[in-house]
C-alpha positions in Angstrom: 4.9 9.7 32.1 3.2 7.2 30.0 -0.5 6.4 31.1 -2.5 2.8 30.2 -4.4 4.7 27.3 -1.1 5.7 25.6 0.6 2.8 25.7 -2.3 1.2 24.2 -2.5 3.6 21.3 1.0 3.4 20.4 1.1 -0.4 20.6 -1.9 -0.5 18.3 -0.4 1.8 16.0 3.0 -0.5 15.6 0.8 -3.6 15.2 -1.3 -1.7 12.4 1.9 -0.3 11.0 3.7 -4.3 11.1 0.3 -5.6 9.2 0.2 -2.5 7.0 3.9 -3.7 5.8 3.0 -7.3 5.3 0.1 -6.0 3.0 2.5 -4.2 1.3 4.8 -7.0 0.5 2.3 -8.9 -0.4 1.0 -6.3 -3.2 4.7 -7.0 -4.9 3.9 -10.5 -5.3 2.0 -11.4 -8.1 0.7 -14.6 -9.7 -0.6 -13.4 -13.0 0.3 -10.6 -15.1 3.4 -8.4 -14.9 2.9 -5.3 -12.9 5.5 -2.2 -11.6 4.3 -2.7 -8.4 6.4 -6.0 -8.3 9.5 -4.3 -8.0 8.0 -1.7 -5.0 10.3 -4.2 -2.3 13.2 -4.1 -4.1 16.2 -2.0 -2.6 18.9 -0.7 -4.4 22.5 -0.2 -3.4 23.4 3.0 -5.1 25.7 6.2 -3.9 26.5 4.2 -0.9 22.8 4.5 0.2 20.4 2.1 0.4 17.4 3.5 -2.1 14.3 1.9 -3.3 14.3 0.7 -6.7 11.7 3.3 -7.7 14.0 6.3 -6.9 16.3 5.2 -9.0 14.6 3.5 -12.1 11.5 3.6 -14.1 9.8 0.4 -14.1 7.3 -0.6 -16.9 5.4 -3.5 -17.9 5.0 -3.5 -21.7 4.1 -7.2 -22.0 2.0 -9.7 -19.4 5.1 -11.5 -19.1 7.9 -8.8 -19.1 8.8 -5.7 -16.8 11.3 -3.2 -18.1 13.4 -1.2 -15.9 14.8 1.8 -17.2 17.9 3.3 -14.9 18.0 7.0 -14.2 21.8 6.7 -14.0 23.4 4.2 -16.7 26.3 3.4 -14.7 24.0 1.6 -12.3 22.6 -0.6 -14.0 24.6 -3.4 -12.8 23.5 -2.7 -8.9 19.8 -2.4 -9.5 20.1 -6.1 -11.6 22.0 -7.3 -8.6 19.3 -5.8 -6.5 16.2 -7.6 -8.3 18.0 -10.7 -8.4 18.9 -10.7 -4.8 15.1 -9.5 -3.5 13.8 -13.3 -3.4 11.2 -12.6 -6.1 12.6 -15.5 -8.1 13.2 -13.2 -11.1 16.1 -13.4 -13.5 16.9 -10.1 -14.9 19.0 -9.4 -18.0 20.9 -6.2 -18.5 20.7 -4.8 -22.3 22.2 -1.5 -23.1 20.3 1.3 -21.5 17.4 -1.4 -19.8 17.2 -4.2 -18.0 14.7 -6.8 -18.8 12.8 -9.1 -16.2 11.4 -11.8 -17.7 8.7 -13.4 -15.3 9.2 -16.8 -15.2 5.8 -18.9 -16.5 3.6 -19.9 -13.4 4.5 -24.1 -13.1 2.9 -25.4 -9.8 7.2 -25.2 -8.6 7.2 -20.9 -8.8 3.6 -21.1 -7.7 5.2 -23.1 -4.1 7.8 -20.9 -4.3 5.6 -17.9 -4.3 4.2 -19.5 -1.5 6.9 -19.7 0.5 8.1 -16.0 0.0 4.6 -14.9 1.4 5.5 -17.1 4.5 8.7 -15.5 4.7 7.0 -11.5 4.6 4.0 -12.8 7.3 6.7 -14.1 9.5 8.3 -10.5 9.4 4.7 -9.2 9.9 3.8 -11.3 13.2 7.7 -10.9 14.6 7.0 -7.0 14.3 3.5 -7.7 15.8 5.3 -9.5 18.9 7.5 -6.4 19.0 5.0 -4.4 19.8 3.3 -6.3 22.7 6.6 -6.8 24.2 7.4 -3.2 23.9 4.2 -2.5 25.4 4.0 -4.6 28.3 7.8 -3.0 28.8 6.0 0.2 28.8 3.4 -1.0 31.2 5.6 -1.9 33.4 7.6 1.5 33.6 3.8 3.5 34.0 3.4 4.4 38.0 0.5 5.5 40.4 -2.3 2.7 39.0 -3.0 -0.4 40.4 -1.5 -3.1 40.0 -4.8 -4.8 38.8 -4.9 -2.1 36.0 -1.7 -3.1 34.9 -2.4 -6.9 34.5 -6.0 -5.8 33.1 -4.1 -3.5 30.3 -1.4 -6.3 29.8 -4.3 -8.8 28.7 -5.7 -7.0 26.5 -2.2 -6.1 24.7 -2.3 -9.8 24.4 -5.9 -10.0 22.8 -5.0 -6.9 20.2 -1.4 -9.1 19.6 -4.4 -12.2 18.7 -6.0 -9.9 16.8 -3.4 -8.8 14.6 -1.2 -12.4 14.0 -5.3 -13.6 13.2 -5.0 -10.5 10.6 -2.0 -11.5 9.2 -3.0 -15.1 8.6 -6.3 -14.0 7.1 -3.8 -11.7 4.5 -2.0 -15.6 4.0 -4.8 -17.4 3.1 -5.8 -14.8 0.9 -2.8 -14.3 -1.0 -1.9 -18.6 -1.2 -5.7 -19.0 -2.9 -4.5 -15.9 -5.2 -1.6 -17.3 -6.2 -2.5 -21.0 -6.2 -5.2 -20.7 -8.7 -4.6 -21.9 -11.6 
C-alpha cells in the first residue's frame, strides 16, 4: 500500500516531468535565428503511427532565416509538410523535390504576439498536467490506510504548496521566454 512519503515522491516526479515538458516546448520556439530544434514538437503521421518529425526527417538550418527538412522516405513528404504546418509554429513550408523548405517568417511585432500566445498555449498544458498531479495525489492520499487522519490533511497541504511551487515555476519559464521573444 501506498505510504505519505510515496505519494509525495511520485507527485513530485509528475509535476517535475509536466514542467520538464513545458521547458521543452518552449526550446522549439524561437525568436531569432533558425534552429533544428524548432521542429523537436512537431509529430508526424507516417505508417499509421504517430512519429516525431526527427525519426523521420533530417532537419537543417543552412540559413538564419531557413530550415531544411530532408525526408528519409520521399513518398512522405506530403505528411511531414502537413505536419509542420499544422504544429501551430506559424510556419509555412514549401515542398520541393526531395526537401521541404520552411521559411521563418520575419519577426513583425504580429509573429512576435503570436509567439506569445503559442507559449501561453504550452504553459497552460504545463500547469493542467501540474493540477493532474495534485489531484492524483490527494486521490492517492485518500486510498493510503492506518495514519491519522491529521497526517493525511498535513500531507494534502503540502501537495498544495509543491502544486504552488511548480505553476510559480512555470510562470517564471513565461516571463522568461515573452522577454526572449519580445526583444527586439
Amino acid at each position: 500500500m501506498n505510504n505519505i512519503q510515496q505519494v509525495a515522491r511520485d507527485t513530485r516526479t509528475a509535476m517535475e516531468k509536466a514542467v520538464d515538458s513545458a521547458k521543452r516546448e518552449f526550446a522549439g520556439i524561437h525568436a531569432g535565428k533558425a534552429s533544428p530544434q524548432m521542429l523537436d514538437t512537431v509529430k508526424v503521421e507516417i505508417y499509421g503511427t504517430t512519429m516525431a518529425l526527427n525519426q523521420c526527417a533530417t532537419v537543417a538550418a543552412p540559413e538564419p532565416r531557413l530550415l531544411v527538412v530532408t525526408p528519409f522516405d520521399k513518398g512522405q513528404a506530403k505528411a511531414i509538410e502537413k505536419a509542420i504546418r499544422e504544429a501551430n509554429l506559424g510556419l509555412d513550408p514549401a515542398h520541393q523535390g526531395a526537401i521541404i523548405r520552411v521559411p521563418l517568417p520575419s519577426m513583425n511585432e504580429e509573429r512576435r504576439k503570436e509567439l506569445v500566445k503559442v507559449i501561453h498555449k504550452f504553459a497552460e498544458e504545463g500547469k493542467i498536467a501540474v493540477r493532474h498531479a495534485r489531484t492524483h495525489g490527494r486521490d492517492a492520499l485518500k486510498k493510503v490506510s492506518g495514519v491519522p487522519e491529521d497526517d493525511v490533511k498535513h500531507a494534502e497541504k503540502d501537495l498544495q504548496k509543491m502544486h504552488d511551487e511548480y505553476i510559480h515555476k512555470i510562470d517564471d519559464l513565461i516571463k522568461a521566454k515573452e522577454v526572449e521573444i519580445m526583444a527586439v
